[in-house]
C-alpha positions as CSV (number, residue, x, y, z in Angstrom):
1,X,0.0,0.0,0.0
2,X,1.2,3.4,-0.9
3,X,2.6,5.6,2.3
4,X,0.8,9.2,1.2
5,X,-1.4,10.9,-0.6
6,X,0.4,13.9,-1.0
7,X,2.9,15.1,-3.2
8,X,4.3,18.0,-3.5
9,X,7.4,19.9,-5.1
10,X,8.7,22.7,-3.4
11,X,10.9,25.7,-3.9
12,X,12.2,28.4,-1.8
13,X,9.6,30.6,-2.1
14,X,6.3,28.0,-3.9
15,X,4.9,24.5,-3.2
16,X,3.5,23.1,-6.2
17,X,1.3,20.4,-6.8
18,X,1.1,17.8,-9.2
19,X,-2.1,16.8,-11.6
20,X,-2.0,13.6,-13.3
21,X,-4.0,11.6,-15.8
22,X,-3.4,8.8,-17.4
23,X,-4.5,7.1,-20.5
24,X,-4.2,3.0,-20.3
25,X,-4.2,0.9,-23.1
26,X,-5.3,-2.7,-22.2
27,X,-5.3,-5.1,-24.6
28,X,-8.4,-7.0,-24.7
29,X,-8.5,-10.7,-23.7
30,X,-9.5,-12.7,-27.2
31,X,-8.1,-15.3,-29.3
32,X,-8.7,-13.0,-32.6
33,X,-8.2,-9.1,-33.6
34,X,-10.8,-6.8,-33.3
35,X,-11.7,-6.8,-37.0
36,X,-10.4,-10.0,-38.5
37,X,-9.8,-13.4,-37.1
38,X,-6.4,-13.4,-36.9
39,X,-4.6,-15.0,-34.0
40,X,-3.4,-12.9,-31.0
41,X,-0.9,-14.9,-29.6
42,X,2.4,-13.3,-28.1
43,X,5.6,-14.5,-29.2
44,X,4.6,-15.9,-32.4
45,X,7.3,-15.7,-35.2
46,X,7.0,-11.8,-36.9
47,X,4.3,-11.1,-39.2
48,X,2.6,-14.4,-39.0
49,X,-0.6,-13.7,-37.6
50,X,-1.4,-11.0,-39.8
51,X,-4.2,-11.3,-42.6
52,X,-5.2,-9.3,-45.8
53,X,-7.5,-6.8,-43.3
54,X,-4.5,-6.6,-40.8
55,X,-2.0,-5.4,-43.6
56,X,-4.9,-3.1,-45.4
57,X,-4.6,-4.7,-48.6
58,X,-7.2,-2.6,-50.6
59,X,-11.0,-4.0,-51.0
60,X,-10.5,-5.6,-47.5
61,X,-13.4,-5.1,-45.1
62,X,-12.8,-4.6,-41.0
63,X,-15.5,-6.6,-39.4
64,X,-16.2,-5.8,-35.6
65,X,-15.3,-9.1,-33.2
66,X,-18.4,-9.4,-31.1
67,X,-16.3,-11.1,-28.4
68,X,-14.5,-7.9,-28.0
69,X,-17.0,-6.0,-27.7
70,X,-18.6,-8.0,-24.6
71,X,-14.9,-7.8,-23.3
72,X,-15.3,-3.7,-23.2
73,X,-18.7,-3.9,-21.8
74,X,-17.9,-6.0,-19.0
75,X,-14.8,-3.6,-18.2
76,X,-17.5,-0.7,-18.1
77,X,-19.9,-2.2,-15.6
78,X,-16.7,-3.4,-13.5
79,X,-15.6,0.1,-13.6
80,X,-19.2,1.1,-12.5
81,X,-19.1,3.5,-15.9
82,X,-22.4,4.5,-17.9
83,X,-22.8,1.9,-21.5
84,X,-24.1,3.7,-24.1
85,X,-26.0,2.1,-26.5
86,X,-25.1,3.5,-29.6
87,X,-21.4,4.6,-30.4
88,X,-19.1,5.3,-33.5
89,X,-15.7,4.0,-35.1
90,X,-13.9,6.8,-36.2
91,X,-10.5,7.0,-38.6
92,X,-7.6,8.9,-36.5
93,X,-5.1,9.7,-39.2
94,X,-1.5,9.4,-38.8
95,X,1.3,8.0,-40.5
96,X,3.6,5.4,-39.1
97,X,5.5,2.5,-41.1
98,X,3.6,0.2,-38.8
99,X,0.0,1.2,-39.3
100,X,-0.5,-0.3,-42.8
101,X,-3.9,2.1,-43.2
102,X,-2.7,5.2,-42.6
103,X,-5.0,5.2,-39.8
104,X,-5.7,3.5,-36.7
105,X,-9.6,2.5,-36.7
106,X,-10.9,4.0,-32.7
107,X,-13.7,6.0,-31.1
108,X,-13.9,9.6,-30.6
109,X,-17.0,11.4,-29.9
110,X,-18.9,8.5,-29.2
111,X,-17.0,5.6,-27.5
112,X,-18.7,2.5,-25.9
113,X,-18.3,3.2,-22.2
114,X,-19.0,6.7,-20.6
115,X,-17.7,8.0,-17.1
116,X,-17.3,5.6,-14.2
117,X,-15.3,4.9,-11.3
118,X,-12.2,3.7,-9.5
119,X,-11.6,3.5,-6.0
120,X,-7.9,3.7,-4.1
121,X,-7.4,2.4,-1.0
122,X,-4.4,4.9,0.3
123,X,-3.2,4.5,3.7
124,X,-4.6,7.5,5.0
125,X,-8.3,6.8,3.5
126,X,-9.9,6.0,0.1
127,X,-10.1,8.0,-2.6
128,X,-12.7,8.0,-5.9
129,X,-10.9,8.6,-9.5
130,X,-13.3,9.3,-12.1
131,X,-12.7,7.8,-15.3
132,X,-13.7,9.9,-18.5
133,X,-14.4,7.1,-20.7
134,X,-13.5,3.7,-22.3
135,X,-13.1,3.4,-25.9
136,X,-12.0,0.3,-28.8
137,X,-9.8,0.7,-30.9
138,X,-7.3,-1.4,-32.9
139,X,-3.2,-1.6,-32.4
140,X,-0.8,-0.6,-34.4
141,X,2.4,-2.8,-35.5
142,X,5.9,-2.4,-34.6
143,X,8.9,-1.4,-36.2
144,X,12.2,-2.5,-35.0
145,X,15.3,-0.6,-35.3
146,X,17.9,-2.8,-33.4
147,X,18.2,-5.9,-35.7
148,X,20.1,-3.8,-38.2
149,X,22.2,-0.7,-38.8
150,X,20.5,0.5,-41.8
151,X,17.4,-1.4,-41.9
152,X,14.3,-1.0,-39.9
153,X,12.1,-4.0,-39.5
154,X,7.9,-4.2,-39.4
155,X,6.3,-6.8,-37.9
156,X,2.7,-6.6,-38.4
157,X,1.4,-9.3,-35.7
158,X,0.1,-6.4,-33.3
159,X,-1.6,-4.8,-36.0
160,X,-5.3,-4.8,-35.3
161,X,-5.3,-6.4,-32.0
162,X,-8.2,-5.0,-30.0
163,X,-7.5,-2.6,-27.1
164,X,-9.3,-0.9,-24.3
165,X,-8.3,3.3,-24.0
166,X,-9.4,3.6,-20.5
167,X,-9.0,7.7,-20.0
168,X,-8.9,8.6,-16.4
169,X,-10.2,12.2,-15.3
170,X,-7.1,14.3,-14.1
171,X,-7.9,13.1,-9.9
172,X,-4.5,11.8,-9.4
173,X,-2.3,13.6,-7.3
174,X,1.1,11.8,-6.8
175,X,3.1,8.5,-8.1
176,X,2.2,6.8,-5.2
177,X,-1.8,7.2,-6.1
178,X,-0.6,6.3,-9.4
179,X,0.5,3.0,-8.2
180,X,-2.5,2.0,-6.8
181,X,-4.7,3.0,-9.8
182,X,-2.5,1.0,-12.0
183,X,-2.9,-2.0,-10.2
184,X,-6.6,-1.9,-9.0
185,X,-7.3,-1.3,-12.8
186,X,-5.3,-4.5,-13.2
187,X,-6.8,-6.0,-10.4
188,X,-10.3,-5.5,-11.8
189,X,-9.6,-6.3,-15.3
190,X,-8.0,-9.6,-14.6
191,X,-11.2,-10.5,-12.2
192,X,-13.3,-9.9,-15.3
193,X,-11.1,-11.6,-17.6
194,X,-11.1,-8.7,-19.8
195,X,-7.2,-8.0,-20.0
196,X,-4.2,-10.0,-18.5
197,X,-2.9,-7.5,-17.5
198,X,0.8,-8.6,-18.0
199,X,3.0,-4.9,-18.5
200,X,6.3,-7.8,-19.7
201,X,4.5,-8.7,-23.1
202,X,2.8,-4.8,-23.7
203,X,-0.8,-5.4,-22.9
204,X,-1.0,-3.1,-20.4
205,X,0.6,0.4,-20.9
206,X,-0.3,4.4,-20.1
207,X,0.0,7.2,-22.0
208,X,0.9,9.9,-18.3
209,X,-0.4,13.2,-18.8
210,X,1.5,15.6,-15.8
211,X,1.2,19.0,-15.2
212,X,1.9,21.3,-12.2
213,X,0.4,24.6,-10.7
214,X,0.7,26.6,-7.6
215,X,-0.8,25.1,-4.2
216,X,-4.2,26.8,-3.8
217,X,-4.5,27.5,-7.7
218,X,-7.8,25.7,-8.8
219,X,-6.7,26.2,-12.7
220,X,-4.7,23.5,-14.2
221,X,-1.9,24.0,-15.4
222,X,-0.2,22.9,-19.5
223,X,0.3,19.5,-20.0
224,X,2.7,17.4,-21.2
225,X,2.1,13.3,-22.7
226,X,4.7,10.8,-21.9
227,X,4.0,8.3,-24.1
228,X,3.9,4.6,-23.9
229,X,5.1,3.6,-20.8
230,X,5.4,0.0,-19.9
231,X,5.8,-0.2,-16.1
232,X,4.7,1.2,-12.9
233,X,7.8,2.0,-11.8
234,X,8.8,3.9,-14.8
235,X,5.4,5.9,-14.6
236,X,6.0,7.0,-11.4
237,X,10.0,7.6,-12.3
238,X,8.7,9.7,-15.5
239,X,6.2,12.0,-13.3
240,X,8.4,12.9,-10.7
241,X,11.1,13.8,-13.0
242,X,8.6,15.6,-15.5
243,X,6.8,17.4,-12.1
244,X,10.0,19.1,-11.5
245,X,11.1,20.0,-15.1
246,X,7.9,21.8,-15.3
247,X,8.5,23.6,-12.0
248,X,11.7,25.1,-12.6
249,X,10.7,26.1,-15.8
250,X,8.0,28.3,-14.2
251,X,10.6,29.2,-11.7
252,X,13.0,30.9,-14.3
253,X,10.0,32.6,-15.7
254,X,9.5,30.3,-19.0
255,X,6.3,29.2,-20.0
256,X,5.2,24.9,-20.9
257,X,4.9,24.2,-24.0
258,X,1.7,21.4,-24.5
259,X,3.7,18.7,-26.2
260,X,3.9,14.6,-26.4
261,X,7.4,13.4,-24.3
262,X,9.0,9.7,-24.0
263,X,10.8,8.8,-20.9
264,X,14.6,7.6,-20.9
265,X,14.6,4.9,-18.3
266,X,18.5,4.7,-18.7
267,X,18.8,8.6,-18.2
268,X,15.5,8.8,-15.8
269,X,14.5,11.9,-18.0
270,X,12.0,13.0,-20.6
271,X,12.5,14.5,-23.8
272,X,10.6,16.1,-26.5
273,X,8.9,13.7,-28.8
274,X,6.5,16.2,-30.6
275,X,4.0,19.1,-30.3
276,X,1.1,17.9,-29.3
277,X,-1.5,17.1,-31.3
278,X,-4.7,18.0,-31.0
279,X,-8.7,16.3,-32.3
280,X,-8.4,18.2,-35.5
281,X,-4.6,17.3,-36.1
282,X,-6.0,13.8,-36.4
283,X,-8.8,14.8,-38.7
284,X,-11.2,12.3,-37.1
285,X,-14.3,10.8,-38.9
286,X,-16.8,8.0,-38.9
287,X,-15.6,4.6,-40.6
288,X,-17.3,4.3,-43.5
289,X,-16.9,0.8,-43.6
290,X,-18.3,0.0,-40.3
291,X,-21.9,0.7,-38.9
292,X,-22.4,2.4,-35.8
293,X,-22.1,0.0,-32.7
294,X,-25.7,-0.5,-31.2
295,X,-26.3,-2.7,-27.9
296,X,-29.3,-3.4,-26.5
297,X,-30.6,-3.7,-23.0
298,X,-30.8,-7.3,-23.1
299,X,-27.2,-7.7,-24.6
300,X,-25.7,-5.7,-21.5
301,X,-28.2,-7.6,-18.9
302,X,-26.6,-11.1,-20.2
303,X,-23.1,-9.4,-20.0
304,X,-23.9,-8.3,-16.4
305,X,-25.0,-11.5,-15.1
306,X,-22.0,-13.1,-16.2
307,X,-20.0,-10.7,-13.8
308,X,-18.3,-12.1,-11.0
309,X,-17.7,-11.2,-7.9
310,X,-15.2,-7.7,-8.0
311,X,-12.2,-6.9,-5.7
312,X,-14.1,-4.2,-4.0
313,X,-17.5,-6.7,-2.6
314,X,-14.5,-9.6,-2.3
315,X,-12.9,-7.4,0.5
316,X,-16.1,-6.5,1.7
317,X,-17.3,-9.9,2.2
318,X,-13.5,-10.9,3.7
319,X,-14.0,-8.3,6.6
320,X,-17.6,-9.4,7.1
321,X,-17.1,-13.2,7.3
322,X,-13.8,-13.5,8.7
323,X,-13.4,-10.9,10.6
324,X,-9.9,-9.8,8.5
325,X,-8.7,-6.2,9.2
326,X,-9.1,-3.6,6.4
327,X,-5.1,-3.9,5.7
328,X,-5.5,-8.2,5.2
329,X,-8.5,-8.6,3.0
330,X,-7.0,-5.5,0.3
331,X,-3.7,-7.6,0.5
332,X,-5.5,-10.8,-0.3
333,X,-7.9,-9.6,-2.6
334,X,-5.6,-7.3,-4.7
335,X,-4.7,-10.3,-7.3
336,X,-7.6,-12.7,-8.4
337,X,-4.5,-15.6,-7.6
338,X,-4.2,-14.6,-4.6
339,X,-7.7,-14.3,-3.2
340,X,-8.2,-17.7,-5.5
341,X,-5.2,-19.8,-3.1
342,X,-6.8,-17.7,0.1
343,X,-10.0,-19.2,-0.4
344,X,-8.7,-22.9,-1.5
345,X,-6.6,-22.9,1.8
346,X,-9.6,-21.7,4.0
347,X,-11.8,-24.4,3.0
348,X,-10.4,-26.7,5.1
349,X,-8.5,-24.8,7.9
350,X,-8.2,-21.7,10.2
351,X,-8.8,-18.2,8.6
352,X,-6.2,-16.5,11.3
353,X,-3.7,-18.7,10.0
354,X,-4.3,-19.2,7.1
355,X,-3.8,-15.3,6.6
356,X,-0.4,-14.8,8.4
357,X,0.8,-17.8,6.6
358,X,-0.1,-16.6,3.3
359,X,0.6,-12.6,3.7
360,X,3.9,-14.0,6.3
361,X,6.1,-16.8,4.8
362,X,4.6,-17.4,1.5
363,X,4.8,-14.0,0.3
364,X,8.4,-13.8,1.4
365,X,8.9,-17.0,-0.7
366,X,7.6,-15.8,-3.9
367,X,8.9,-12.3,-3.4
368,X,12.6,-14.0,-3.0
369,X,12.1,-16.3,-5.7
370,X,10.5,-13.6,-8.2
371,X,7.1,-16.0,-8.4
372,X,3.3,-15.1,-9.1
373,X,1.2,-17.2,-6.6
374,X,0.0,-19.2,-9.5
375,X,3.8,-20.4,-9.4
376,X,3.5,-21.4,-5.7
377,X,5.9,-23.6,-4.7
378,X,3.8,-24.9,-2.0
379,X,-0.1,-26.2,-3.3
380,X,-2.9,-24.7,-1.3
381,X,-3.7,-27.9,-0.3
382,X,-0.6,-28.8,1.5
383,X,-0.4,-25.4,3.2
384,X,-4.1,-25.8,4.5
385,X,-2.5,-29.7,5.9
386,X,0.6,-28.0,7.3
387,X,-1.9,-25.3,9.4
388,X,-4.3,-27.9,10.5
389,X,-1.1,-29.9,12.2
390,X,-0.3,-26.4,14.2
391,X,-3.9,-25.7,15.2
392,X,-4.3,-29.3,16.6
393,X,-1.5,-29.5,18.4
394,X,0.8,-32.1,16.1
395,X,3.9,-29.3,15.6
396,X,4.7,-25.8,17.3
397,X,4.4,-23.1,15.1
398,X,8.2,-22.5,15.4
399,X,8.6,-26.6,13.3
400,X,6.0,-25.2,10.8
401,X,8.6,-22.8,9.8
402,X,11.0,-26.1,9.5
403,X,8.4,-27.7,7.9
404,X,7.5,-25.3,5.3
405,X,11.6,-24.9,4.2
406,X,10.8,-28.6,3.3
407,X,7.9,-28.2,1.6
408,X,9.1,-25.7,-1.1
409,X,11.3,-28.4,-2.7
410,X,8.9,-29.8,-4.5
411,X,5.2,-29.0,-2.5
412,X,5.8,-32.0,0.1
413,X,3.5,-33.1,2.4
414,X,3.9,-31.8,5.2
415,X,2.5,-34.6,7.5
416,X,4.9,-37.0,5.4
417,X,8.0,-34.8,6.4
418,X,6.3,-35.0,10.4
419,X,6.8,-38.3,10.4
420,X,9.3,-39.5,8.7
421,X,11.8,-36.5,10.8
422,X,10.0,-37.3,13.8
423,X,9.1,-33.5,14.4
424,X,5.8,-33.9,16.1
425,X,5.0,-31.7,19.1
426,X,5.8,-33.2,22.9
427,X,2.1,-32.7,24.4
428,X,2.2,-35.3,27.1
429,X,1.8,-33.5,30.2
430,X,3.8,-36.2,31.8
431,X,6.4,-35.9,29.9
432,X,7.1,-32.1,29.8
433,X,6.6,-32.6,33.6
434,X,9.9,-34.6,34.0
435,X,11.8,-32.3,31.5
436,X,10.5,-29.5,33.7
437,X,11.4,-31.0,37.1
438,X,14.9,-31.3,35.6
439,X,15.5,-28.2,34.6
440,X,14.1,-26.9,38.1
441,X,16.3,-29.4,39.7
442,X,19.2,-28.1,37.6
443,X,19.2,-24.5,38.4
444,X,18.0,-24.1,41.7
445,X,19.7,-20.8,42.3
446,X,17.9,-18.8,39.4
447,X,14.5,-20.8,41.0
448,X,15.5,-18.8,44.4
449,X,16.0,-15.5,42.2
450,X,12.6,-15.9,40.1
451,X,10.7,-16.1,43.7
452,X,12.3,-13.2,44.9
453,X,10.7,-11.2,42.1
454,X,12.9,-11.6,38.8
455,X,9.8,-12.7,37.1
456,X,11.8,-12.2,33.6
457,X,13.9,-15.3,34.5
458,X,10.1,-17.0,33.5
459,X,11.6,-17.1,29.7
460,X,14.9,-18.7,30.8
461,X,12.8,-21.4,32.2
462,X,11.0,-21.9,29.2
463,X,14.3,-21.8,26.8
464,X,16.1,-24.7,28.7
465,X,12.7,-26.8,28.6
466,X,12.4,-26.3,25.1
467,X,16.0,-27.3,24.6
468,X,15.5,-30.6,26.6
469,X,12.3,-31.0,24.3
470,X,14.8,-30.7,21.4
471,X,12.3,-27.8,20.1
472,X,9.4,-30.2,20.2
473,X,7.8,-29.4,23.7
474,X,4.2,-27.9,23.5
475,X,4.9,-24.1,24.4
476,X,1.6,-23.7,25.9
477,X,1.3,-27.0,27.8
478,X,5.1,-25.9,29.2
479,X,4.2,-22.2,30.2
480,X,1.0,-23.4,32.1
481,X,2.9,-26.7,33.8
482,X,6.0,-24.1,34.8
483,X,3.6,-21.0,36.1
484,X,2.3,-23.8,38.4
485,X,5.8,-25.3,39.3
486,X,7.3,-22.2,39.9
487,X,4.3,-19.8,41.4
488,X,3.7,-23.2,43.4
């Protein structure tokens, strides 16, 4: 979770604040393109999964992918955004080697989802970041300038793939609410099955719009569009350093030019990439070859009763049935993987434990290993066996954490390891009696200083017990058999 809200640059005499929006691109979750039925998969060998509509060849007719459009609608109602029944593809005209049209086929004036919602969970409260609209359009290829010295290469697989423009309103106020945007967008998406949200393989990106104005000033200040960044880290990275270029310009008295920038991740800067175009730059206008888009209300009722449950109700049910604090159920309900293992594990043992266990050592795990949770070393199932042995009393939770070093090579059984290491917990009251007595025998003179009132010897007691036990004595049983030894 991020640490603050607030951001702000400051110089000797201002404090300036920063305004951010940011337009994601999220490719949409289908086997074909958005206009032709041409593979999507990633990796494939270049320009291979491109057909006659993909490359533009003339005569050749886009024809919209009904799949897709389901994909967009169900993003709308997860982002609790309006649907409007009847909206427009539009030609936005530019020229790139790798958009074989001339233009890239996308909604303008009249896109398929209207204004909705996001909400952050920030450390010191939520927070509700409109979102402007939602819109389809198609991809673009990619040229590649690094395989040669003189030659640049097009591969034409991307071209036509359907994405999601998801164009936030300009609420955010610092990287850190940034972060959390990004991945709760994520986070929704990937519940819906709308986007996979993997940043790696380009199907999730942001176009960061920043600018900066004086604390108190309720006008916005110009803007500047870093383009096509690929990572959350580089977003906020770009923003901070594009904040602060805009500030000391207004400090030396220099105005902001309204222009598009990329980010240098070597060099952590910005540059100019080009003036910034405006609508009429792009000389927008309805597709001729494609009608407008019209959805009735049946067609969205279907979509919404195919919706499952969302991250924000998942948390809310968490902290209702299982009593998890605010903090634990955003943490397990942040990644559909994650709240998947939670509830797999929970099926058949304690929530309480279940929780630490997951958010405690098997985080740590994956986060040293560089695994998703899909990649878990350990199977739900044998972490739900392993907390069911400490909650009835077969191992301490101290062996669990011996235990569970075991199980990541290859997601053992935890009970198998139990027995055949002989780790099972010493509950025999008898037993820890006789270890007790010896240890009390053993160090009479620190028996004579705990009666005389250095109760904090009580955890010396209890070390040299658990060291005759060989670390297998029952802690509890061996606290409550010593109070009475000793307070005897």
């Amino acid at each position: 979770m991020a640490k603050t809200n607030q951001f702000f640059i400051e110089r000797e005499q201002n404090k300036y604040e920063v305004v951010i929006g940011l337009e994601v691109h999220a490719q949409v979750t289908s086997a074909s393109k958005l206009f032709s039925s041409s593979p999507t998969k990633f990796g494939a060998e270049p320009n291979t999964q491109v057909s006659l509509v993909d490359a533009a060849f003339p005569g050749m007719l886009p024809v919209i992918n009904e799949f897709c459009v389901k994909q967009a609608i169900k993003t709308g109602i997860g982002l609790k955004a309006k649907i409007n029944k009847n909206s427009i593809f539009d030609r936005k005209n530019y020229f790139y080697a790798d958009l074989p049209q001339g233009y890239q086929i996308s909604q303008y004036k009249y896109p398929i989802i209207g204004e909705g919602k996001v909400i952050l969970d920030m450390v010191d409260g939520q927070k509700e970041i409109g979102i402007e609209r939602l819109h389809l359009e198609q991809d673009a290829g990619k040229s590649i300038h690094d395989i040669d010295p003189t030659n640049t290469f097009v591969d034409l697989n991307r071209s036509g793939v359907a994405l999601m423009e998801i164009v936030s309103k300009p609420d955010l106020r610092s990287p850190d609410e940034v972060n959390v945007y990004i991945k709760k967008l994520r986070s929704i998406m990937r519940y819906l099955g709308t986007c996979d949200g993997n940043m790696q393989e380009g199907s999730l990106r942001a176009d960061v719009n920043v600018s900066v104005r004086r604390q108190g000033d309720d006008n916005f200040g110009t803007r500047c569009e870093i383009k096509n960044v690929n990572s959350i880290k580089f977003m906020q990275m770009a923003i901070i350093y594009e904040a602060n270029r805009q500030v000391d310009l207004i400090e030396e008295g220099k105005s902001i030019d309204q222009e598009t920038r990329l980010f240098d991740t070597k060099k952590n800067e910005t540059r100019s990439m080009r003036s910034k175009e405006d609508a009429h730059d792009y000389r927008y206008f309805p597709d001729p070859d494609l009608l407008p888009l019209e959805i009735s209300d049946e067609f969205i009722s279907q979509i919404k009763d195919e919706i499952p449950e969302l991250p924000d109700e998942k948390k809310k049910r968490f902290i209702d049935k299982f009593n998890l604090s605010s903090y634990e159920a955003n943490i397990l309900v942040s990644d559909i993987d994650t709240s998947k293992y939670f509830e797999e594990v929970i099926k058949n043992s304690d929530v309480k434990l279940a929780t630490n266990w997951i958010t405690g050592e098997l985080f740590a795990v994956l986060n040293e290993k560089n695994l998703e949770i899909s990649e878990s070393p350990v199977s739900s199932n044998n972490l739900s066996k392993l907390i069911n042995l400490i909650k009835d009393g077969t191992i301490s939770g101290k062996i669990a954490k011996t235990i569970f070093e075991e199980m990541i090579d290859g997601d053992k059984d935890p009970q198998i390891i139990v027995d055949q290491k002989g780790l099972k917990q010493e509950s025999d009251p008898k037993a820890l009696e006789e270890l007790i007595n010896k240890v009390i025998k053993n160090n009479t003179s620190k028996v004579e200083e705990y009666k005389s009132g250095k109760e904090k010897l009580f955890g010396f007691f209890v070390g040299q017990v658990m060291k005759e036990s060989k670390g297998k004595g029952n802690p509890q049983l061996i606290n409550k058999i010593l109070k009475e030894k000793l307070n005897g």
